[in-house]
C-alpha positions as a Markdown table, in Angstrom:
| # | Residue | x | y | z |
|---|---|---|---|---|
| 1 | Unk | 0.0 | 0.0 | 0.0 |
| 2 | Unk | 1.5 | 3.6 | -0.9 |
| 3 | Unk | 0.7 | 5.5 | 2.0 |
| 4 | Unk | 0.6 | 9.6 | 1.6 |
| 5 | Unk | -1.4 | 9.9 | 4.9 |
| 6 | Unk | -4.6 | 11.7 | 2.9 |
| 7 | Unk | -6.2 | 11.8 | -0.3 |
| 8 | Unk | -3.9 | 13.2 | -2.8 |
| 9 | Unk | -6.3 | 12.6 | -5.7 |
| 10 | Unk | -8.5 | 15.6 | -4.6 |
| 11 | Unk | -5.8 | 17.8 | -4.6 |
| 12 | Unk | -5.1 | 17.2 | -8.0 |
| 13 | Unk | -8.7 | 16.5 | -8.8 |
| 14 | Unk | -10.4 | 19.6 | -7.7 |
| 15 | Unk | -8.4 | 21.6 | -9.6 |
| 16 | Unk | -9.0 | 20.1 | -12.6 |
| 17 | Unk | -12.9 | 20.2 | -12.4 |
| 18 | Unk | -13.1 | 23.3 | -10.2 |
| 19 | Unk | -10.3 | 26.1 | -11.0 |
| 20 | Unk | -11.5 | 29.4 | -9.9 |
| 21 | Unk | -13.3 | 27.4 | -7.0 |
| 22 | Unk | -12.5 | 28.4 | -3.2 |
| 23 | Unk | -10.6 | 25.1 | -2.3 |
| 24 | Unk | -8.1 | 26.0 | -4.9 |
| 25 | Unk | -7.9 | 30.1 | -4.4 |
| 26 | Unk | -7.4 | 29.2 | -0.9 |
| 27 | Unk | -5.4 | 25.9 | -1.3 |
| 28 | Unk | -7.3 | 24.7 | 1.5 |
| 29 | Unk | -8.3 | 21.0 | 0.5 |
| 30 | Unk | -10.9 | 19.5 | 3.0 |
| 31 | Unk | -10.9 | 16.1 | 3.9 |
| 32 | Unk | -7.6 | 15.6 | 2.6 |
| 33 | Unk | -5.2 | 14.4 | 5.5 |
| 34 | Unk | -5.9 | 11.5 | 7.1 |
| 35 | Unk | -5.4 | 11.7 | 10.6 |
| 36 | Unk | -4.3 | 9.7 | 12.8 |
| 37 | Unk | -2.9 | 7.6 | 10.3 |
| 38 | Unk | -3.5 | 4.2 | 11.8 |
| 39 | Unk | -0.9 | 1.3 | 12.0 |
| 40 | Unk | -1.2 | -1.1 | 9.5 |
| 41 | Unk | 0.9 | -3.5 | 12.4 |
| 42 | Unk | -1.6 | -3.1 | 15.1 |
| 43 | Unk | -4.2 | -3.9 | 12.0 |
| 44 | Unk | -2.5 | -6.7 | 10.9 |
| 45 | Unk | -2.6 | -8.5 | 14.5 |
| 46 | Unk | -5.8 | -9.3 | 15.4 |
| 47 | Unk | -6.6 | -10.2 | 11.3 |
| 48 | Unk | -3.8 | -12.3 | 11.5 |
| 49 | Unk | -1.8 | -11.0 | 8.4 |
| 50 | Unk | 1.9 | -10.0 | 7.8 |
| 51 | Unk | 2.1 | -5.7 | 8.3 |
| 52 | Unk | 5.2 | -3.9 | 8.3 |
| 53 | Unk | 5.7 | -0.3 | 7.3 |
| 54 | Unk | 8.3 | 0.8 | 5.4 |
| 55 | Unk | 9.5 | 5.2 | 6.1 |
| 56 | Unk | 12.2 | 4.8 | 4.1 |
| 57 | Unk | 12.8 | 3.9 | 0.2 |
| 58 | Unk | 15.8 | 1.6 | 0.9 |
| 59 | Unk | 13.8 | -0.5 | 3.3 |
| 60 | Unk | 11.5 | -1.4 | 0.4 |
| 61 | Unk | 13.0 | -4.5 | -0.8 |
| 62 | Unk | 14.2 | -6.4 | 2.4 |
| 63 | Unk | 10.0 | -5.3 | 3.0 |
| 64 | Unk | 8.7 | -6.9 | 0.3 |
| 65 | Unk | 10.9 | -9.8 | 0.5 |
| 66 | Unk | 9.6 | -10.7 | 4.1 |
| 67 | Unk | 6.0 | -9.9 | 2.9 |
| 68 | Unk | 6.5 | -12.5 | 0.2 |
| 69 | Unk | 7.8 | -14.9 | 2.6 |
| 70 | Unk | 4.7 | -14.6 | 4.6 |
| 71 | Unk | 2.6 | -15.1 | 1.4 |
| 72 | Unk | 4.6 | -18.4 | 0.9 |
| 73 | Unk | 4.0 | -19.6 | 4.1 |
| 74 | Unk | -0.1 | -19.2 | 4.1 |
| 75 | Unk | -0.3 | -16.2 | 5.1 |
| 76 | Unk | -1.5 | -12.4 | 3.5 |
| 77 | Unk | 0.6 | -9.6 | 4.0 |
| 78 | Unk | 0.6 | -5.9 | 3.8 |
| 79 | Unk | 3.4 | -3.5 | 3.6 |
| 80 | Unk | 2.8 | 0.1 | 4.3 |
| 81 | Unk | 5.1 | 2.5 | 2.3 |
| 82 | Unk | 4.9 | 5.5 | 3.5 |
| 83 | Unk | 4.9 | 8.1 | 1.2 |
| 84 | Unk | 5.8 | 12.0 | 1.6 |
| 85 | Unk | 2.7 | 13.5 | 3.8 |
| 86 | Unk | 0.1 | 14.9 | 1.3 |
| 87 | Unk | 0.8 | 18.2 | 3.3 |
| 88 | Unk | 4.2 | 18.3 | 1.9 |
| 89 | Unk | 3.5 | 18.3 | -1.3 |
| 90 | Unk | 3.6 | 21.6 | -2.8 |
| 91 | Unk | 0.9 | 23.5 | -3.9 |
| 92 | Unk | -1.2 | 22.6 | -6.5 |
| 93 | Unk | -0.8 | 24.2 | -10.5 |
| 94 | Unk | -4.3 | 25.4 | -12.1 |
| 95 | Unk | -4.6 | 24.0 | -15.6 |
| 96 | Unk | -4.0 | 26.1 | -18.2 |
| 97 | Unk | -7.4 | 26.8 | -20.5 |
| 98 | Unk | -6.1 | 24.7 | -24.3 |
């Protein structure tokens, strides 16, 4: 699972359907952050699947490798890659009319 923490398809979506609208003006996006973003670990527990989450991209592949291990042994697995917050991204470009 890529992880941004929020919903980084409306900030690129609003735009495109409602330029001149307040969200973009303001580049205040509501309902974008998700918050607390919950651990897919302490999910993974009682569901009895394989979670880990991964913060950095050199952890990726040691992740995935585990994650297949667990998918050889029985078992489904989930690896959270956690992605820069949505919040960090910068802000968002109106189209330009064609």
């Amino acid at each position: 699972m890529f992880n941004n923490q929020g919903y980084l398809s409306q900030k690129s979506g609003i735009p495109r359907y409602y330029p001149d609208g307040w969200a973009v003006k303001s580049n205040n996006f509501s309902g974008l952050h998700i918050v607390p973003c919950r651990s897919i670990r302490r999910l993974s527990k009682p569901l009895t699947v394989y979670g880990e989450r991964v913060e950095e991209p050199g952890e990726v592949r040691k992740a995935v490798e585990r994650g297949l291990r667990a998918v050889a042994a029985g078992q489904s697995a989930l690896i959270d890659v956690r992605l820069k917050p949505v919040e960090e991204i910068g802000p968002t470009r109106r189209r330009l009319a064609d």
